[in-house]
N, C-alpha and C positions, 0 to 999 in steps of 0.2 A: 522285297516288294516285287509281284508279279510284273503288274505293269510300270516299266521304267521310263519312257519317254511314249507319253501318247501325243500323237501328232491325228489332226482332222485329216481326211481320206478325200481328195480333191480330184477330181478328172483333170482338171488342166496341170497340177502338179506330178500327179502319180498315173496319169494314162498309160504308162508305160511299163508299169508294173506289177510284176507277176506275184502269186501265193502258193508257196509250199509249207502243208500243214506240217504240222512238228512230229516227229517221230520218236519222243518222249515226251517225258512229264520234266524235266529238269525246269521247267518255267516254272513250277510248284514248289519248286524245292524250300524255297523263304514264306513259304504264304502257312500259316500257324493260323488261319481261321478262314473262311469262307461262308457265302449265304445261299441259303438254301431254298428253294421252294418247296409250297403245300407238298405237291404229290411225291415230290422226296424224303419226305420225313420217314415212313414206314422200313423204307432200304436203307438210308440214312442211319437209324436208328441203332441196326445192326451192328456199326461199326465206330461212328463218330460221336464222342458228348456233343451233344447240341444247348444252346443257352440261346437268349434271344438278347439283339442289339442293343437297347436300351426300355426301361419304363414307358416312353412315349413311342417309341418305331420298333415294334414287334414281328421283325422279321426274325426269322430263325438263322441261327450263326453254325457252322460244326465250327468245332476245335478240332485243330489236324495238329498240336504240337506244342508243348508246354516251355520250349525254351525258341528266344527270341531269332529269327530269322532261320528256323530249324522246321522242318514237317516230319513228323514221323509216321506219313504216307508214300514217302520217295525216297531210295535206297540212293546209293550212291552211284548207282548207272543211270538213275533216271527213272526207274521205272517206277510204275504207282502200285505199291503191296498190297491194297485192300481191292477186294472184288466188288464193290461200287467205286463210281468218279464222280463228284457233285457236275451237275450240269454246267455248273459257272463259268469251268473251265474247258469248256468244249468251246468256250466262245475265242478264248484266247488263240491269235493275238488280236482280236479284233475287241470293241467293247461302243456302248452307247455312251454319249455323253449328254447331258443335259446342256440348252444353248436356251441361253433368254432370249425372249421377245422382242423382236426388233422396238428401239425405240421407240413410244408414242402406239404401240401397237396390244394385241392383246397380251392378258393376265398367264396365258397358258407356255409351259415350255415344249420346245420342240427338242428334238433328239438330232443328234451329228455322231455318223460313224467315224471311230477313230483307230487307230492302230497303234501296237507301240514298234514305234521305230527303230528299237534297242534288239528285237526279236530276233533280225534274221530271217524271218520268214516271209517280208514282204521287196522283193528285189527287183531287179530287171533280168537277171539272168536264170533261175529256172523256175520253175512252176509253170499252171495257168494263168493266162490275162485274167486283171480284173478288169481293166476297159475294152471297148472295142468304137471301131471306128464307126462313125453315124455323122453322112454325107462326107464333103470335104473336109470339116476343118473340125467338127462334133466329135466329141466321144460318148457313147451309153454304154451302164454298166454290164459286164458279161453276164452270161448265164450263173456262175460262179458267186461274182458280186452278187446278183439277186439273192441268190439260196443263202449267201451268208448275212445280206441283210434280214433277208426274213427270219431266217433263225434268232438273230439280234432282237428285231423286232419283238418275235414271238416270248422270248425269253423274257423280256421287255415288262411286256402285257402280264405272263404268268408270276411275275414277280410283282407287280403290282396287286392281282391277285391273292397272293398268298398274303399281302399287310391286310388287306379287306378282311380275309380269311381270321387274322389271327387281332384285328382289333378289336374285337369282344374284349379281349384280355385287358386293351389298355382302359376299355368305357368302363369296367368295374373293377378296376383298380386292383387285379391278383397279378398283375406286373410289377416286381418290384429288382430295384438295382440292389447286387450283390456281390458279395466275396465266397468264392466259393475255396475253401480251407482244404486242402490237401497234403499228407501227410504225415508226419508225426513229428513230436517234441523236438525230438534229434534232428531233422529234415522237415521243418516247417516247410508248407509252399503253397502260394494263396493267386486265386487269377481274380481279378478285380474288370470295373469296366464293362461289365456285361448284367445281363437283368436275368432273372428268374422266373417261376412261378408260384407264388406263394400260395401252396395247397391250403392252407388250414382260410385263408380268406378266399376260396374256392368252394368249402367245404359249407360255409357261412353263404352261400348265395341262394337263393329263392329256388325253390324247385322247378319253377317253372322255367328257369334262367335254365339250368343246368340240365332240365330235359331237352331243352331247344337247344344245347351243344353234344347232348346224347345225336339227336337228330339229326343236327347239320355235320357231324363228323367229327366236330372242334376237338370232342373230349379225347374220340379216340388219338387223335394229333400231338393231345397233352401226354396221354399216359405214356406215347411210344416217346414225347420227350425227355419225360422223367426217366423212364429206362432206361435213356441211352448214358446215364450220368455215370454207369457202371464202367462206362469205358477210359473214364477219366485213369481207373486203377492201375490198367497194364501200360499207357502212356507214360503214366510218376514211375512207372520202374523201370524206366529208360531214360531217365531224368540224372545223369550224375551228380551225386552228392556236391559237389560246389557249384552249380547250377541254383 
């Protein structure tokens, strides 16, 4: 698990605390799946199987690693082997978290930045402030804090985007949950819990449907996902036989 302990980002708690971005990828080293955005799929593609979350929440997922708390994108020093990085993890150690509505109040959630406390990287002794002093006894967030909320934010936003993006898929029903069967008789290996696209009830849709995902770019989002299933291959043969 990337994030180990998130804790909420407080000025009266953490005013005092500095961030030093990570200078590897070992925070990836356990993460065996991540979400992607739209505009990531095409580079994406390249490198990672992509599958999407479930039937009903069609976001796109890479597979980074077929054995459990293992990535076969982070070598043993830390560093990340493939020439893409999902955006997701640029956010780390920082992350959004959904915060209900204040009692009695509205229907909508709001977002609380949080951090995970386990990092390392958020301290009192080096880095940048996140806080700075405003008047006497005030804190506002640094220059720092802003740019990383926004980033947060903005990630936020484009991930919400990309479900918009990709729920045609659930409204006519070519999302479907799957097993995707890998290997052979000798080395069965099967990854469950994740959804598909079921081409042949794609194939079955109105022309007029399927033109307007010509148009809107949908289709081409589909075929670069289908491609990327290729990658599933050279992953199973890093896969130890007792695995």
């Amino acid at each position: 698990m990337m994030y180990k302990k998130l804790v909420a980002l407080r000025s009266d708690l953490h005013g005092r605390m500095r961030y030093t971005p990570p200078t590897t990828t070992n925070y990836a080293a356990t993460e065996i799946q991540t979400p992607l955005l739209a505009e990531e799929i095409g580079r994406s593609a390249d490198v990672f199987p992509i599958v999407f979350q479930s039937e009903t929440n069609p976001v796109p997922i890479a597979i980074l690693g077929l054995q459990e708390n293992t990535s076969y994108f982070v070598d043993q020093q830390g560093n990340w082997k493939a020439h893409y990085t999902p955006m997701s993890f640029n956010n780390y150690p920082f992350k959004l978290v959904k915060k209900p509505a204040e009692a009695g109040g509205a229907d909508d959630l709001d977002y609380v930045v949080t951090f995970d406390e386990e990092s390392g990287l958020v301290q009192e002794e080096n880095g940048k402030l996140l806080y700075n002093k405003s008047g006497k006894s005030g804190m506002r967030p640094s220059p720092l804090l802003k740019e990383i909320m926004d980033q947060l934010g903005d990630y936020q936003k484009k991930l919400e985007q990309t479900v918009s993006i990709f729920q045609p898929l659930v409204e006519h029903k070519v999302l479907k949950a799957q097993k995707i069967n890998l290997g052979n008789s000798e080395q069965p290996f099967t990854i469950g819990g994740t959804a598909g696209i079921d081409w042949k009830a794609v194939t079955q849709l109105d022309d007029a449907i399927l033109a307007e995902w010509v148009r809107s770019g949908l289709m081409y989002l589909i075929t670069m996902q289908r491609s990327s299933l290729r990658h599933f291959t050279p992953m199973l043969e890093n896969v130890p036989a007792e695995a």
